[in-house]
N, C-alpha and C positions, 0 to 999 in steps of 0.2 A: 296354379293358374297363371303367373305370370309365368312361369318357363313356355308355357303354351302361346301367351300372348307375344312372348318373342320370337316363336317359330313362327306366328301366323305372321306379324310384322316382316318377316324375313322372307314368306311366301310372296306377300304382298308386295314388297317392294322388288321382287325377283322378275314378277310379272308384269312390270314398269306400267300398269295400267291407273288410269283416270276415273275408275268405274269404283265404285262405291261397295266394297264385301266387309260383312262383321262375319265373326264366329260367335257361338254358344256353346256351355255345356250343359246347357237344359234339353230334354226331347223337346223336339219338334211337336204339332197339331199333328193327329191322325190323318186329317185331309192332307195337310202338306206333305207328310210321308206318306200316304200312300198316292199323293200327286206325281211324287220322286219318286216310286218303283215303278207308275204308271208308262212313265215318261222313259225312262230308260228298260224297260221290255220286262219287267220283273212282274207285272200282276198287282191286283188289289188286294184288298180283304177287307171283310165285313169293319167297319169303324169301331163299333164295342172292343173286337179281337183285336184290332192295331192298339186303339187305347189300353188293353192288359195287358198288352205284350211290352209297349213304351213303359209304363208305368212299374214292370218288373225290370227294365234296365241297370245294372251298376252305373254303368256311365255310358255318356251318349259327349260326342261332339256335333257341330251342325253349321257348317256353313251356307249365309244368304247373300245373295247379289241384290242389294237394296234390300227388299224385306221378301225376296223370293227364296226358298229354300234351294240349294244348289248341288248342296254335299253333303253326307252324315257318314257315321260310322256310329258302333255301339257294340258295348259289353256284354253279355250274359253270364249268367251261371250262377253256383253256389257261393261266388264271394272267398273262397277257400279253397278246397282242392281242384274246382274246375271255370275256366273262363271260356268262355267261346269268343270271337269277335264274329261281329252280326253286321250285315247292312253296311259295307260299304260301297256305297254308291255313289256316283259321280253325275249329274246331269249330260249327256251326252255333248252338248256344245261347250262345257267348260272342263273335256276330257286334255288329258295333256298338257296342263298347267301347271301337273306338282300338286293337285287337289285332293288327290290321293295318298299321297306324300305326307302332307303332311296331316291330313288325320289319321294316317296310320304313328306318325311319331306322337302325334297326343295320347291315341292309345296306346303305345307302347310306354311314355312316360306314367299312366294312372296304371299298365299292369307293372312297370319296373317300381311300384309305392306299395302295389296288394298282394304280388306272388311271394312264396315262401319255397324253402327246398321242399320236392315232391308236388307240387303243384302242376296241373296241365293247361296249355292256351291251347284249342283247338282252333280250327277254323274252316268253314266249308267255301270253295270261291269257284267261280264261273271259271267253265270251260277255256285253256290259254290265258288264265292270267294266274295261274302258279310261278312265272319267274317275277311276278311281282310281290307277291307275298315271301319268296323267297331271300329276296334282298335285308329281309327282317329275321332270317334263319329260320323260317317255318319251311318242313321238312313234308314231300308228297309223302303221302299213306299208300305207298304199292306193295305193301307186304314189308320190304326188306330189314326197316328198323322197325318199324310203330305198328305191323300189323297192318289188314289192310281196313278200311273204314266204311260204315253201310250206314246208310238211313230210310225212311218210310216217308212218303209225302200223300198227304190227307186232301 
């Protein structure tokens, strides 16, 4: 936690602002995540289903501007041989500040505590922003090393 509190410190003062952001690493309210995927183009979901899906989390970080929900990111998986990283999303007006940044480095700090040799981090990410995720050595799935990767949406 404090290694985290120093990077957020370190975001914060980088964005020389006046304006008032904590982080968490608690989930968020279902309403507030699903206010944050509303708000940035992602869709809802029923609140029962946001609350099981929070609630089976490893880790979640959550950045608020005052007590508004602005940023998250979060873990999935078996805890063991498979992590996914989930939901990172950025409120559209506080895109470009490093908001992303650094909750990709907290989650990289809780997976660089729970991965072991043979372990996989997947990750699924929106259309053009693969050199972002890149920067952290996650590798496109176009066949050449990893295979290439499918999913099903419900």
């Amino acid at each position: 936690m404090d290694e985290i509190k120093g990077i957020f410190k370190s975001w914060h003062n980088e964005v020389d602002t006046k304006q008032v952001f904590n982080f968490t690493l608690n989930a968020p309210s279902a309403e507030e995540f699903n206010r944050l995927r509303a708000e940035t183009g992602w869709g809802t979901a029923p609140v029962d289903t946001v609350n099981n899906s929070l609630n089976n989390s490893l880790f979640f970080v959550c950045v608020f501007h005052e007590t508004r929900l602005i940023a998250t990111g979060r873990v999935i998986g078996d805890g063991g041989l498979f992590f996914y990283i989930q939901d990172v999303i950025v409120a559209k007006a506080y895109q470009g500040n490093g908001l992303g940044h650094f909750i990709m480095q907290a989650i990289e700090m809780y997976l660089t505590q729970q991965v072991t040799q043979g372990t996989t981090v997947g990750l699924f990410c929106a259309q053009g922003k693969e050199g972002f995720y890149k920067k952290y050595q996650y590798l496109v799935r176009d066949g050449s090393e990893l295979g290439f990767g499918m999913c099903k949406f419900y």
